[in-house]
N, C-alpha and C positions, 0 to 999 in steps of 0.2 A: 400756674400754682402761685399764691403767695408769695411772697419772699419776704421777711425782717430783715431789721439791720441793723446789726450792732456796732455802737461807738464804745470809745472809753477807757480801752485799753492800755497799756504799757509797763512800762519797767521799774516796779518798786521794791526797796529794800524790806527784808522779813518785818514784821513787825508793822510796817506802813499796812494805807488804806487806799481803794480805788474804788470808783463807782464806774460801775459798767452800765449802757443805756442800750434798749431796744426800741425802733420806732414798728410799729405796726402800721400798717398803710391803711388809710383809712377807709371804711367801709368792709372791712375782716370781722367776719363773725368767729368770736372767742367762747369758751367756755373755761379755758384753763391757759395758761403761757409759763413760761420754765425756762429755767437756765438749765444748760449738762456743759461740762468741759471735758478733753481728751488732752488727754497728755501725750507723745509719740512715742506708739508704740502699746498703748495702753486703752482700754475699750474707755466709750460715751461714756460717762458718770452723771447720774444723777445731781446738782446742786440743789434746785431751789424749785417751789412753781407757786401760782396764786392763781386764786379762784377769778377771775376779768371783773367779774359784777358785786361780786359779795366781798373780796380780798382774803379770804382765810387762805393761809399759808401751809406750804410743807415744807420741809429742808431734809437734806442728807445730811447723813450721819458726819460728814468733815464741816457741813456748813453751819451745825448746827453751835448758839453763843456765837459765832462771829461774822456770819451772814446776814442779812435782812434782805428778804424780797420786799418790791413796792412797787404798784402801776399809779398811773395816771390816764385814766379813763378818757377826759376830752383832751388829752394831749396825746393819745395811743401812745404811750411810750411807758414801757416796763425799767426799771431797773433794777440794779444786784450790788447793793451798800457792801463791799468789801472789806472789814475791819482786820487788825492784830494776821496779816499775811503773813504765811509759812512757803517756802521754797516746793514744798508738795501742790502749794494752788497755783503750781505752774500749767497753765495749757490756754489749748485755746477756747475758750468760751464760747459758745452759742445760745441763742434765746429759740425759744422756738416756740408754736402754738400747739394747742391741742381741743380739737371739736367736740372731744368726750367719750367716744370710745376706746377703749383701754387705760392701762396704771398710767396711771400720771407720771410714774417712775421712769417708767424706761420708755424709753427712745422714740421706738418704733411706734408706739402709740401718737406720735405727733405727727402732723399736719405739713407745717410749713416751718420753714427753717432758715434764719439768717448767715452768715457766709463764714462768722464767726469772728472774735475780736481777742489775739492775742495778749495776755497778762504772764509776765514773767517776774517773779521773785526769787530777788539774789539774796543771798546768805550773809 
């Protein structure tokens, strides 16, 4: 199976900004790729996802105004512009793909999935 990998991570004050990056290995057939974070203790969440070929976007309802998704097609590398951080977009991030069957929303609809990249905001 696939595996992503996500960089990017760390530890910013509320209100700071992070850009988190996924590589996609290349030769991975995409249709779709998504961020979700898990909090401990707390189920996958939806963040963000993009169309691979077209780029039309989705976001969840907390990312939405202060997230941006974005790939790079000949660099296989997705990332998640992280602006105006709240202590809530504490977890850990994962990027993950999806070949097209199921909601682009949730989870279990993807594919392959990177190991995840820790983002913590303090107060």
């Amino acid at each position: 199976q696939v595996q992503l990998a996500e960089s990017g991570g760390g530890s910013v004050q509320a209100g700071g900004s992070l850009r988190v990056s996924c590589v996609v290995p290349g030769g991975t057939f995409i249709l779709y790729a998504g961020w979700f974070r898990q909090a401990p203790g707390k189920e996958r969440e939806f963040v963000a996802a993009i169309n691979w070929s077209e780029g039309g976007t989705w976001y969840g309802d907390p990312a939405k105004g202060r997230f941006t998704i974005a790939r790079d097609n000949a660099k296989n590398t997705m990332y998640l512009q992280m602006n105006r951080l709240k202590p809530e977009d504490t977890g850990v991030y994962y990027c993950a793909a999806h070949r097209g069957s199921g909601s682009i929303t949730n989870a279990g609809s993807y594919d392959s999935w990177g190991r995840g990249t820790q983002v913590t905001v303090s107060s």
